[in-house]
C-alpha positions in Angstrom: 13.9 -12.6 -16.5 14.4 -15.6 -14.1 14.3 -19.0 -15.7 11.3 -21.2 -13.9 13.8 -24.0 -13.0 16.0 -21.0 -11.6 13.3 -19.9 -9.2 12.6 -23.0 -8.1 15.7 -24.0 -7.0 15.7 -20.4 -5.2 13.8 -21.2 -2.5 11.7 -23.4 0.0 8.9 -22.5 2.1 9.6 -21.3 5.3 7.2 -19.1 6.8 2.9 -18.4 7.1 3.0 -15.3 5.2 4.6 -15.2 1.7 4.9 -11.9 -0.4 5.3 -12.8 -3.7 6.9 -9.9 -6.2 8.3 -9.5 -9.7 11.9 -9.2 -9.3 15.3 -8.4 -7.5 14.6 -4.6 -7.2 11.0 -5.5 -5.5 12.3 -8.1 -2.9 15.0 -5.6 -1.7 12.3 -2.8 -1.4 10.1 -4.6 1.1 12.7 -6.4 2.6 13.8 -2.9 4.0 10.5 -2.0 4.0 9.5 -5.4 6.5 12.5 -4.6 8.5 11.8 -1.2 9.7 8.6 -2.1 10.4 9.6 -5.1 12.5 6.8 -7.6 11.0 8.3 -11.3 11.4 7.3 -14.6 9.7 6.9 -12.8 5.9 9.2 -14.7 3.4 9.3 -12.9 0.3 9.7 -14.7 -3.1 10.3 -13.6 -6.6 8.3 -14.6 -9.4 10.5 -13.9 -12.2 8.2 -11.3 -14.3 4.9 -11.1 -14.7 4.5 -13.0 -17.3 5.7 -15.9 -15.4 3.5 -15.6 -12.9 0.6 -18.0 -13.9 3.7 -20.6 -14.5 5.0 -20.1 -11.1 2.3 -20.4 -9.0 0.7 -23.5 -11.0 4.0 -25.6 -11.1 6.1 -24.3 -8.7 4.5 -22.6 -5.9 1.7 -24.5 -5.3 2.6 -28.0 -4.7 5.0 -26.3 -1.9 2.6 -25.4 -0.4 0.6 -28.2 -0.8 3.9 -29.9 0.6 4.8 -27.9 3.6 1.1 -27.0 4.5 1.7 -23.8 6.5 1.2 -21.1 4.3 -1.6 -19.0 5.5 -1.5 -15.8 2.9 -0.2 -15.0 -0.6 0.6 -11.6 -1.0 1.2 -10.5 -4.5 2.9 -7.5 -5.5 3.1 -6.4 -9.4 3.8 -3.4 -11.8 0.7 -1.9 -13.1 3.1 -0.6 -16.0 1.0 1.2 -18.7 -2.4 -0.9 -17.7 -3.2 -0.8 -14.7 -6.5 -2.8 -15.0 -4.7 -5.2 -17.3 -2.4 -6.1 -14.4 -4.9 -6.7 -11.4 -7.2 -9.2 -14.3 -3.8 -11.1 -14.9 -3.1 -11.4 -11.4 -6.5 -12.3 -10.8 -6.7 -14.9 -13.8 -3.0 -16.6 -12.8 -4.4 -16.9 -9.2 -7.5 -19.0 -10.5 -5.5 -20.8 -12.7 -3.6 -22.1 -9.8 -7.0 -22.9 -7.9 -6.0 -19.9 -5.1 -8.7 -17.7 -3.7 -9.4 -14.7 -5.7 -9.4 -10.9 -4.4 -12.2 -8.6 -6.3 -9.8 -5.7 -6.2 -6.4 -4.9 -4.7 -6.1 -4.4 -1.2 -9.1 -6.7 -0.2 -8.4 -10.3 1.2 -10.3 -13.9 -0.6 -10.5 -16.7 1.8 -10.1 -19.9 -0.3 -9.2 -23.8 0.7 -6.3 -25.5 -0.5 -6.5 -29.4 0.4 -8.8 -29.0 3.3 -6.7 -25.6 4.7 -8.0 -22.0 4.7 -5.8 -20.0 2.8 -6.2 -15.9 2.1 -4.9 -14.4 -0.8 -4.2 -10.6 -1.5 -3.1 -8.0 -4.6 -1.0 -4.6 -4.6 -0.8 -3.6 -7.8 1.9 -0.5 -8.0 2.1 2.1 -7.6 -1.1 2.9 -5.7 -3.8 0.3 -6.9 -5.3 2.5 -9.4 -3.3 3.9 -11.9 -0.3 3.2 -14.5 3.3 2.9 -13.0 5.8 0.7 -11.4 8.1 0.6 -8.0 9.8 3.6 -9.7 6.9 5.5 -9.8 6.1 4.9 -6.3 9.4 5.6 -5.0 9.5 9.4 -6.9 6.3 10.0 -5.4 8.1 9.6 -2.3 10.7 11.8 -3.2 8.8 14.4 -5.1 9.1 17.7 -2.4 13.2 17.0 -2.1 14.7 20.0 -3.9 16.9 17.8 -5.9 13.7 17.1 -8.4 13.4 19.9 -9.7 17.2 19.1 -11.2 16.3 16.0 -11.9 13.0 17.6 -14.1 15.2 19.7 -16.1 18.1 17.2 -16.8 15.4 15.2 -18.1 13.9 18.0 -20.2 17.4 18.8 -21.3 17.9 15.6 -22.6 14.7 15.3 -24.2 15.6 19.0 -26.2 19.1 17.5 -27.4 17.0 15.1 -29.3 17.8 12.2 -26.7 15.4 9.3 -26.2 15.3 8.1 -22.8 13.8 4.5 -22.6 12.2 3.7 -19.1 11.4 7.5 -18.2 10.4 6.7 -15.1 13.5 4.3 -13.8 15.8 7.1 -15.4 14.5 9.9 -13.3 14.7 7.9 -9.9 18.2 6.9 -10.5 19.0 10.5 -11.5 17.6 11.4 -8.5 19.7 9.0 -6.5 22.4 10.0 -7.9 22.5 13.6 -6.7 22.3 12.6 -3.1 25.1 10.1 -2.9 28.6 8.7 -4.3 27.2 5.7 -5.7 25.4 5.6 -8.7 24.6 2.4 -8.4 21.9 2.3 -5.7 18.8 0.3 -5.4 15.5 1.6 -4.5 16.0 -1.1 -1.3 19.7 0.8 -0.9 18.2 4.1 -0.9 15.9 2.9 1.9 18.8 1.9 4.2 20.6 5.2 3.2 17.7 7.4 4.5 17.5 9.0 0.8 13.9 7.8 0.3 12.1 8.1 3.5 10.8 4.5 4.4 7.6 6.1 6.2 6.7 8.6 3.9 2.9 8.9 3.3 3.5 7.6 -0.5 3.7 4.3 1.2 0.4 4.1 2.8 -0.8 1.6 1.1 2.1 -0.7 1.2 2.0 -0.3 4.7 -1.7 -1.2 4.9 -1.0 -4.1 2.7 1.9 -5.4 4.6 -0.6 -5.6 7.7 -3.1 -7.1 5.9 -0.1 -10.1 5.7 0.4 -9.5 9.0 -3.5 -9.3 10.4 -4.0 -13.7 9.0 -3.2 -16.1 11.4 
């Protein structure tokens, strides 16, 4: 996890549109994501974890914008993880806490003021706005017809009958999956993007895609 004063010396606002997501993995995601799609004036901006969240927008986010007054939207991407309604009500209660407009669900804009400005605000909570998972989960759903899965699926089960735990199932699979379709071991979901091994406009991302033009659609 990111230390506050670490993110805050990371950045300074820049553009209309800010994307605001968990960590390095997530900003190199939709930064490929952004760039095939050719959408302009989007900064994206890590929050450190989201438990940090509530910090970050209340001490350090804010008065930026407060500063710079040109932000227009907040988008904010997070993990649903094992709760998925337990992340979309802390997103929703860090957003109030920093005095920012307040979506009712995921994927539906809040027009707010902030010091005499309209400002929208907006949620994507992963994989798909409704149920338990995280950027890895999303990604193997794009990946799931590629006949290297079914590999993947018994290594895993393989493992799991030589009495091996595996501790973040789901981030284990999609790097054993990247690993059978290249050299390096060591890509990043954002990597694999660029490398054409998870397909950038597969039907998985749908709702990124819709999301990303909500950014897009406030001016």
């Amino acid at each position: 996890m990111v230390s506050l004063p670490r993110l805050a010396a990371s950045f300074e606002i820049r553009q209309p549109r800010l994307l605001l997501v968990e960590g390095n993995d997530d900003i190199h995601f939709f930064r490929r994501i952004i760039e095939r799609r050719g959408d302009e004036g989007v900064q994206i901006i890590e929050f450190g974890g989201k438990d940090q969240l509530g910090d970050f927008l209340t001490d350090i986010l804010v008065p930026r914008i407060r500063a710079t007054n040109i932000v227009r939207i907040i988008g904010v991407v997070r993990d649903a993880d094992d709760y998925y309604d337990h992340a979309f009500q802390s997103v929703a209660d860090s957003l109030r806490r920093a005095g920012l407009p307040i979506p009712a669900e995921p994927m539906v804009s809040a027009n707010g003021v902030l010091d005499g400005a309209v400002i929208l605000s907006s949620v994507y909570i992963m994989p798909d706005n409704a149920s338990p998972g995280d950027l890895e989960t999303l990604c193997l759903e794009a990946v799931q017809d590629s006949p290297a899965m079914a590999c993947v699926e018994s290594y895993m089960e393989c493992l799991k009958a030589q009495g091996q735990s595996i501790q973040h199932e789901r981030k284990a699979r999609l790097h054993a999956f990247l690993a059978s379709n290249t050299d390096d071991h060591t890509l990043q979901p954002g990597q694999a993007i660029d490398a054409g091994i998870i397909p950038w406009d597969s039907p998985a991302f749908d709702d990124v895609h819709k999301f990303l033009d909500m950014l897009d659609a406030a001016d």
